[in-house]
N, C-alpha and C positions, 0 to 999 in steps of 0.2 A: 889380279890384284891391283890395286890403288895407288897412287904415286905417294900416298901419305902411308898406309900400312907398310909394314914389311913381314908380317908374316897374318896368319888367318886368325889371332887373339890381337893382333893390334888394331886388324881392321873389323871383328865385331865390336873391340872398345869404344872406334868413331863412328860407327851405326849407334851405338848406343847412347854416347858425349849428345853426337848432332840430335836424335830422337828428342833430347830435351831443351837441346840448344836454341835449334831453331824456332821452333814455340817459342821460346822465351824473348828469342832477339824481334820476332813478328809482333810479338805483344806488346814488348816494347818500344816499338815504333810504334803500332795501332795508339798505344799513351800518348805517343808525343804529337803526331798527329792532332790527336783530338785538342791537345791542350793548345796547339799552335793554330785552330781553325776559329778560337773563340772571335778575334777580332774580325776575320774572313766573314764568319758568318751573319757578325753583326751590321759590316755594311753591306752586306746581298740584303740584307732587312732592311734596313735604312732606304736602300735605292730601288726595294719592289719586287726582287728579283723573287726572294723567302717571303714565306707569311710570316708572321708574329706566333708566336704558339699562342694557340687559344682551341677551341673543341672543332673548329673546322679543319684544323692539318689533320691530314692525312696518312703523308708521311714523317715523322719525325728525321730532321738531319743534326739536329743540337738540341739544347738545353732549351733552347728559347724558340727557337725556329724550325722552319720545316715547310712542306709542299702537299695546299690544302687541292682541293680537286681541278681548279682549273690549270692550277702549274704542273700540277701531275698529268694534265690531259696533256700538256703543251709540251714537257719533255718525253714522255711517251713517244709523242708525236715526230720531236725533234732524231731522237734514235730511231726511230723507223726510215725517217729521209733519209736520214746518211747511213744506215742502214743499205735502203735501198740504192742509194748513190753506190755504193762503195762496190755492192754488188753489179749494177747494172752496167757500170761504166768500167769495169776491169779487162782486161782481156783476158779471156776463157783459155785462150793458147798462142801461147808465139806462135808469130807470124814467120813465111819458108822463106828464106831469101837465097834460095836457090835459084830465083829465075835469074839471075845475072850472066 
C-alpha cells in the first residue's frame, strides 16, 4: 500500500483521481508552454535561427515559424554529435582502484 491510501478503495480512488489528473495538469502546461513560446519564437525568426512559415518549412514549431530543410539537416546533425559525444566519451565502466 501507498503512503496516501489507507486501505485498497482509497488507493483505487487515486489510481483513478491521478488517471485524469495528470492528463489534465500535462495539458495544461503543454497550454502554457505554447502561449509563453510566442515571443521566443519570434526572435529565433527575427535572428535566422526559424524560417518564417511559408511552403518551404518542413517542420512546423509555431504559428508562424518552423525548420525548412537546411535547419532540419543542421539539427539532425547537431543531435547526432552530441549524440555521439555523449556516447563516445563516457566511461563504459568504473575504473578498479584496487592497485593501491
Amino acid at each position: 500500500m501507498s503512503n496516501l491510501a489507507n486501505n485498497e478503495n482509497e488507493e483505487l480512488a487515486l489510481i483513478n483521481v491521478m488517471g485524469f489528473l495528470v492528463p489534465a495538469v500535462l495539458g495544461g502546461g503543454a497550454a502554457w508552454i505554447a502561449a509563453k513560446s510566442a515571443p521566443v519564437i519570434a526572435w529565433l525568426v527575427s535572428h535566422g535561427v526559424l524560417a518564417a512559415r511559408s511552403d518551404a518549412v518542413v517542420v512546423p514549431l509555431g504559428e508562424n515559424a518552423g525548420l525548412d530543410m537546411p535547419r532540419l539537416v543542421a539539427a539532425v546533425a547537431i543531435v547526432l554529435v552530441v549524440g555521439f559525444a555523449v556516447t563516445r566519451f563516457r566511461p563504459s565502466h568504473p575504473k578498479n582502484k584496487s592497485h593501491a
